[in-house]
N, C-alpha and C positions, 0 to 999 in steps of 0.2 A: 504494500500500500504506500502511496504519497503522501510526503506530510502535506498539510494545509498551507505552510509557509512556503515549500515550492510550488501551488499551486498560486496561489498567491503572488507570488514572484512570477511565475507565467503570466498572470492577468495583466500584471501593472508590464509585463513586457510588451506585450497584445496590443494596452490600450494603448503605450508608445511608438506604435508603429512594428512589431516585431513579428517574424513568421517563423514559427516553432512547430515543432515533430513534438508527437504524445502517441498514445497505445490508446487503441479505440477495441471497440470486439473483436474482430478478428485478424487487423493489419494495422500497422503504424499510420497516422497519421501527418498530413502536413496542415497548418491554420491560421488563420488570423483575423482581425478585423475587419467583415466584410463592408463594411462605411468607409474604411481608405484606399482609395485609389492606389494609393502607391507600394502599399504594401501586396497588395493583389497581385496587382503586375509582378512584383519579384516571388513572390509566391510562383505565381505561372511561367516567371522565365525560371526560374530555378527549378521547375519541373519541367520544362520544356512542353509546355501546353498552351495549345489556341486559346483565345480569348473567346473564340464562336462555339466553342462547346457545353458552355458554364459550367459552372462550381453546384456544389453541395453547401446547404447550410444546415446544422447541428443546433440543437440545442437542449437543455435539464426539462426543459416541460413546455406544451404546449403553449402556452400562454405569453411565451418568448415568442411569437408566431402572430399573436394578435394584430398586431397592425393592416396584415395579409389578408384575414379573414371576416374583416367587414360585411362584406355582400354575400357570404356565402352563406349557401343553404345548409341548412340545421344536420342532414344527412352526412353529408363534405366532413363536417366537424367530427361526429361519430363515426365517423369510418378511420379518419386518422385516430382520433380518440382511441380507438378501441386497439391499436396496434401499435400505442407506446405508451411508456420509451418502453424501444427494441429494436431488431436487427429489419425495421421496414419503413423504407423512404417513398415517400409521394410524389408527384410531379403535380404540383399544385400552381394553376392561375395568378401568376405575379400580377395583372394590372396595372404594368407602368410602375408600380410601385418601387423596386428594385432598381440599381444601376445593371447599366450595360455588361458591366465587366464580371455582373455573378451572372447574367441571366444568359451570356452569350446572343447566340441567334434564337432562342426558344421564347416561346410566348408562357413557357413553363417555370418554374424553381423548384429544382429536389430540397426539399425538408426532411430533416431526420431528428425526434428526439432519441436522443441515445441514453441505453440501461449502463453505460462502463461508468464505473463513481468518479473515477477521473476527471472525466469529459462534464458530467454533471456538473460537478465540484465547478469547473473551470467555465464552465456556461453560468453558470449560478452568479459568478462573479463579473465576466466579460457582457451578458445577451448572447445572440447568437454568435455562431463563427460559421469561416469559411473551414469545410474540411472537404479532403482528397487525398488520397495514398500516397502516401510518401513513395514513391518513386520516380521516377524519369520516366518520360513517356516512354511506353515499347517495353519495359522492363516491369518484372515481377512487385508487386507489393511490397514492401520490405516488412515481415513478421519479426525480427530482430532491431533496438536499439543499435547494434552492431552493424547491421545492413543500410540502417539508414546514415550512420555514419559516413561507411563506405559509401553510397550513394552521394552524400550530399558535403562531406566533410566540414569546411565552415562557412561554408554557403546559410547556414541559418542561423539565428538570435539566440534559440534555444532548443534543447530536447528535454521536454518532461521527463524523464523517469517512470517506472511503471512496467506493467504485467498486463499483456492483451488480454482480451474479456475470455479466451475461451472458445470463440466460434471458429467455423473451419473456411466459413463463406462470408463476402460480402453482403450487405442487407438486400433482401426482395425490392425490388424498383416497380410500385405499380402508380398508372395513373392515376387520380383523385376522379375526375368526373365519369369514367368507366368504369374503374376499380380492376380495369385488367392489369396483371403481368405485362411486365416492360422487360425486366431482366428478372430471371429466378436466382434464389439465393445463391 
């Protein structure tokens, strides 16, 4: 487990502008503050990722979400409701509401609140974030602090510390207004 005071110490890096590696459920993460531009961008060049494919955003509970879900139907809410926090992100109706730089080309934003206490912990304190697999594009996950090292060496602000949740697979990707499968877990 992580103490609270590096967790802690992650946030106030975050709100600083910072793009840090942590252990999510089943793969290392990469994240940061998705309200600054500029930490985004090096997020995405330090993974080598388009800017037209968007990001992931994470967070401890629902409700970190609200801004999003204004006009949504009572059903929309229940459906995500009932599948977190846990290893299942949504592609839910941004509305303009989002910057270009998390939404990509998508009229979409993947949402995930996440069950890792870690990540909680770290939402709890930040609001959302951006999160994405610590690795380089074309290249494996990194399930090791060690790998993401090797991947990224001091290209980042910080690496949390920490014990992946456990899973073996990425989280299920289904749509919100369908509720179909997008990607299985």
């Amino acid at each position: 487990m992580v103490s609270s005071w590096r967790v802690q110490q992650a946030a106030r890096e975050i709100q600083a502008g910072a793009v840090i590696a942590y252990p999510t459920e089943a793969v290392w993460g990469l994240g940061c503050d998705p309200w600054d531009a500029e930490a985004v961008y090096r997020l995405l060049a330090i993974k080598a990722r388009p800017v037209d494919k968007g990001l992931i955003l994470i967070a401890d509970n629902i409700r970190q979400f609200d801004f999003l879900f204004e006009d949504f139907p009572e059903l929309w809410i229940d459906r995500m409701a009932s599948t977190w926090p846990g290893p299942n992100t949504w592609l839910v109706p941004h509305q303009g509401l989002l910057p270009d730089w998390i939404t990509g080309k998508h009229d979409t934003v993947a949402l995930r609140v996440s069950d890792h206490p870690t990540v909680r912990e770290l939402c709890a304190l930040t609001g959302p974030l951006v999160s994405t697999s610590a690795n380089p594009t074309g290249r494996p996950a990194a399930r090791s602090r060690l790998r993401v090292e090797q991947y990224f060496h001091e290209q980042l602000d910080m690496v949390l510390g920490g014990s992946l949740g456990g899973r073996r697979n990425p989280s299920v990707i289904r749509d919100l207004v369908t509720a179909e499968v997008v990607r299985a877990g």
